[in-house]
C-alpha positions in Angstrom: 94.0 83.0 97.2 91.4 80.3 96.1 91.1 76.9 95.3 92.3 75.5 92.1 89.6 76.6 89.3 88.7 79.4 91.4 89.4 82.5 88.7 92.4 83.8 90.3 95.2 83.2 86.9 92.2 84.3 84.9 91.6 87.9 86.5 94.9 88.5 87.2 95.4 88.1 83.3 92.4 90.8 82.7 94.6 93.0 84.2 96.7 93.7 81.7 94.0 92.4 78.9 95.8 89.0 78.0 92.3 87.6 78.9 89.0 89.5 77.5 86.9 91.3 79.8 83.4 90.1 78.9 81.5 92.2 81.3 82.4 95.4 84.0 85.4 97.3 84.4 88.8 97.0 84.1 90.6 100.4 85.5 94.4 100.1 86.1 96.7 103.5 87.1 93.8 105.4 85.9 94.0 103.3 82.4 90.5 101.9 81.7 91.7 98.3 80.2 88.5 97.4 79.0 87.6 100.4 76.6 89.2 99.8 72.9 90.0 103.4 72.7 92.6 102.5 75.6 96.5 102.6 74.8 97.4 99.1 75.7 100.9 99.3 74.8 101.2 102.2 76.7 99.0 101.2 79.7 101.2 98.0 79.8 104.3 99.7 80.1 103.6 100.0 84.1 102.2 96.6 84.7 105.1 93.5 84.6 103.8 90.2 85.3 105.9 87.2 86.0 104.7 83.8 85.4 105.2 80.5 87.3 107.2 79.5 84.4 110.6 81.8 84.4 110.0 82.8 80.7 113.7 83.4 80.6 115.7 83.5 77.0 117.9 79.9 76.7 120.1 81.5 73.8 120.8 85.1 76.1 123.0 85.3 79.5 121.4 86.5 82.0 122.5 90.0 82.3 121.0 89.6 78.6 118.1 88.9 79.9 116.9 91.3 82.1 118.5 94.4 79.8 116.4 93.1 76.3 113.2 94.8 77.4 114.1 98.1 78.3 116.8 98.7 75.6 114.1 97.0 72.9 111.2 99.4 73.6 113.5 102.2 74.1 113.4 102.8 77.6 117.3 103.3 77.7 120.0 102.8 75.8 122.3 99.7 76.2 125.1 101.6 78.8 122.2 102.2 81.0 120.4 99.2 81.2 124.0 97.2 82.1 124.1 100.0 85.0 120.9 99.1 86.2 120.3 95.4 85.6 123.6 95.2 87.3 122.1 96.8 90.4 119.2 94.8 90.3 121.4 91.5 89.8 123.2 92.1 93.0 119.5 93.2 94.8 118.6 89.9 94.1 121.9 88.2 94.6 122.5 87.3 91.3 125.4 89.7 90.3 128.0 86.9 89.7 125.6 85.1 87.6 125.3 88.1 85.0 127.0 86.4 82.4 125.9 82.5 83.4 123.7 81.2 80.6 120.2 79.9 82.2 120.3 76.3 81.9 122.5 76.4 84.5 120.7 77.9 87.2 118.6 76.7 89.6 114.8 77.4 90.0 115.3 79.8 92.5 117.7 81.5 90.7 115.7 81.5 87.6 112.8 83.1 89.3 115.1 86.0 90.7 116.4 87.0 87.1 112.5 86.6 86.2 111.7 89.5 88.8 114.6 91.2 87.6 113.9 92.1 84.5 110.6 93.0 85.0 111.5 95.4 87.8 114.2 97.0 84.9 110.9 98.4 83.1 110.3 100.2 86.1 106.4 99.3 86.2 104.4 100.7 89.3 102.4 97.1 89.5 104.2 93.6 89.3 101.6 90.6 89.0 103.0 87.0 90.1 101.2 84.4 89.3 102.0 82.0 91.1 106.1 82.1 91.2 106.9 80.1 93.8 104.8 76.9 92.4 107.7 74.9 90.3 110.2 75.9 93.5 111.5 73.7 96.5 110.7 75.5 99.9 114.3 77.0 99.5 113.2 78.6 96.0 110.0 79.8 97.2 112.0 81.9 100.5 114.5 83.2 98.2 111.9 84.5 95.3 109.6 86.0 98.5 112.6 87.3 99.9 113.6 89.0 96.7 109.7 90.2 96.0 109.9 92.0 99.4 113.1 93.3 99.1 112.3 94.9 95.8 108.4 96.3 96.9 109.9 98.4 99.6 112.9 99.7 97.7 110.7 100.8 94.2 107.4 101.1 96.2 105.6 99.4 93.5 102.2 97.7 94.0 102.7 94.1 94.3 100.1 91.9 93.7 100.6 87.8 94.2 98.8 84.5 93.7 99.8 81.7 95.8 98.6 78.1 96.9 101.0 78.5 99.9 99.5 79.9 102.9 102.5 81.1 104.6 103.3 83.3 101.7 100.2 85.0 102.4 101.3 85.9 106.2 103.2 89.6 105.3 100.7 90.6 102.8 98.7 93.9 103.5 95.1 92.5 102.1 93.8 89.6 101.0 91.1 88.4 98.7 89.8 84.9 98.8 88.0 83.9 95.6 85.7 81.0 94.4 83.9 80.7 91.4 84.9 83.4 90.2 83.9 86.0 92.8 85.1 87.2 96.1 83.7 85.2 98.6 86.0 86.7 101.3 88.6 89.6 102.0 90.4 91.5 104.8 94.0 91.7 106.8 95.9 88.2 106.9 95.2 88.2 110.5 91.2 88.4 109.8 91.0 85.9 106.9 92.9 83.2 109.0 91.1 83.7 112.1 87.9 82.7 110.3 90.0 78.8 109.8 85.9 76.6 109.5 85.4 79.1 106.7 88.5 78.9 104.7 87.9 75.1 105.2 84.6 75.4 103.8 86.3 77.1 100.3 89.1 74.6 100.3 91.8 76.0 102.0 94.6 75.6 104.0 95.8 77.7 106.5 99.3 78.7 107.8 100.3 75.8 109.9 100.7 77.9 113.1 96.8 78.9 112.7 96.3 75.6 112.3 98.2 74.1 115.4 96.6 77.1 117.4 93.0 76.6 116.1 93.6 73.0 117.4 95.1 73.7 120.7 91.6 76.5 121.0 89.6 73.2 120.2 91.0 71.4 122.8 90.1 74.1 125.7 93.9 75.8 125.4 93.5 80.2 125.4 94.7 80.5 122.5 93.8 83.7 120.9 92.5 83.7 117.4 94.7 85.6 114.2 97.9 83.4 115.0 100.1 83.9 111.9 103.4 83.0 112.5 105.2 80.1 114.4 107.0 83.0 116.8 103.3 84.0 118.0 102.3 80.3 118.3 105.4 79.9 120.7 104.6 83.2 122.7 101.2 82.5 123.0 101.7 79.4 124.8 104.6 80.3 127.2 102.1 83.5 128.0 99.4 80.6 128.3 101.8 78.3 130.8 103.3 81.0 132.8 99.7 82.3 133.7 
């Protein structure tokens, strides 16, 4: 996460060498990106990234869609990748869509079959740049939603930039950047207990931390690290039953 201008689209990019790594290091899955004697092609084939834009074909269906990568580089033949983008259709609840062209999907939707066909080339690191950004709230919980769904079931790496806080909430680690550099990291429960500090870099916060840093400002015991609207909620009934 980081402010608009911050670097985060640009070294997200470097990690599969759409942008030029001008100084340092570049290792992915043991693949040192930055060394011209490096495979790119082949280093790439385990790194799918997925823009805020869906990048979608107009002129294929969907099912189209997510089965032209795999059967294009030869990853499978055409049988198989029906099989599987079938499965990954109905993962994402999208399996009665497979022959709907994509002009007439929604955002959301749009997204979803997105995901999809990166997940058919199997990579073992996805890269979203922020997906969620040309969605309605609805859009954005059904992408996350799919995201999720798809990590745990693969157990691929999953690695997200996002302007909305609350996307941030389930994430394992988090790296705040400015300028180009890290200027802060840790849990999602230690970044957003440091609120005057994310201020400071032009953040927002989820809007539980934010109603609970409040209520702390105003002489309520609160405890610091609130995420989620349930622990907002459960900290005060603990606070007015004491």
């Amino acid at each position: 996460i980081g402010p608009s201008g911050s670097g985060k689209s640009t070294f997200l990019r470097t990690l599969n060498l759409l942008e030029t790594v001008t100084s340092g290091k570049v290792v992915v899955d043991g693949y040192e990106l930055s060394d011209s004697k490096t495979n790119l092609d082949k280093a790439r084939e385990n790194i799918g990234m997925v823009f805020q834009h869906f990048n979608l074909f107009p002129h294929m269906t969907v099912l189209e869609n997510v089965t032209f990568a795999p059967v294009e580089l030869g990853r499978m033949n055409k049988e198989e990748a029906d099989k599987l983008a079938m499965d990954l259709l109905d993962r994402v609840g999208l399996a009665d869509k497979a022959d709907a062209m994509p002009d007439s999907l929604s955002g959301g939707q749009k997204q979803r079959v997105a995901i999809a066909g990166v997940i058919a080339m199997e990579p073992q690191c996805i890269v979203l740049d922020e997906p969620t950004a040309m969605l309605d709230p609805n859009g954005r919980k059904e992408v996350l939603r799919t995201v999720h769904e798809l990590r745990k079931r693969k157990n691929v790496t999953v690695i997200l930039i996002t302007h909305y806080m609350e996307e941030v909430v389930d994430a394992d680690y988090v790296y705040v950047m400015e300028k180009g550099k890290i200027v802060m990291d840790g849990t999602p429960r230690d970044i957003f207990s440091r609120v005057d500090e994310l201020k400071e870099h032009r953040l927002d916060v989820p809007q539980a931390t934010l109603v609970a840093d409040e209520l702390r400002s105003a002489g309520v015991p609160i405890p610091q690290g609130i995420l989620t609207r349930k622990e907002l909620v459960d900290a005060i009934m603990s606070v007015a039953n004491a």
